[in-house]
N, C-alpha and C positions, 0 to 999 in steps of 0.2 A: 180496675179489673174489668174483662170483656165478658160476657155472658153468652155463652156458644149451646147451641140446642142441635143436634144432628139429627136433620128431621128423614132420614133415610129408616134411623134405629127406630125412632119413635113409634110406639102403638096406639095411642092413647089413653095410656091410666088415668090421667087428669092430675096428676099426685105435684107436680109442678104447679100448674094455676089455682088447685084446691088448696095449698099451702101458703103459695107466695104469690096474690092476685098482682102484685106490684111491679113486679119483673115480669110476669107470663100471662099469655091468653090462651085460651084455642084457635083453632081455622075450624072451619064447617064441617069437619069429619073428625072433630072436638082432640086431635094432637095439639100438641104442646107449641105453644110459639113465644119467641125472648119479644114481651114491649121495651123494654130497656134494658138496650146492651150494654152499654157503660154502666156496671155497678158504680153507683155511690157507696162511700168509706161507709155511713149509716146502714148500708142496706145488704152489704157482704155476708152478713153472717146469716140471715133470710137465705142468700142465694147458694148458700152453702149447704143450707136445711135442703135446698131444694134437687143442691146436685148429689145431696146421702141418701135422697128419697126416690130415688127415678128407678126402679126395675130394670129397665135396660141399659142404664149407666149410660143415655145419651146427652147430659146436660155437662158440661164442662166450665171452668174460669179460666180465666188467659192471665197472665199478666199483661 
């Protein structure tokens, strides 16, 4: 699965990197940014916390 972040929506909650440091960072104005876009099978269900937790619903999974 891909791990998509729409950094248009994004405001910076931090609620992605404070969750799932694994998958996400911030940039210098502390929004949310994917370090690993290719979920691992192991780490789907992390990235799924991640995408039920976002306020402005901008974090998506692709197949």
């Amino acid at each position: 699965m891909r791990l998509v972040i729409d950094g248009e929506r994004c405001t910076g909650h931090g609620r992605c990197y404070s969750l799932v440091p694994e998958l996400f960072d911030s940039d210098e104005f502390g929004h949310g940014v994917v370090t690993v876009p290719e979920v691992a099978p192991a780490l789907e269900e992390k990235a799924r916390t991640a995408v039920g937790n976002c306020p402005e619903g901008c974090i998506s999974l692709e197949p």
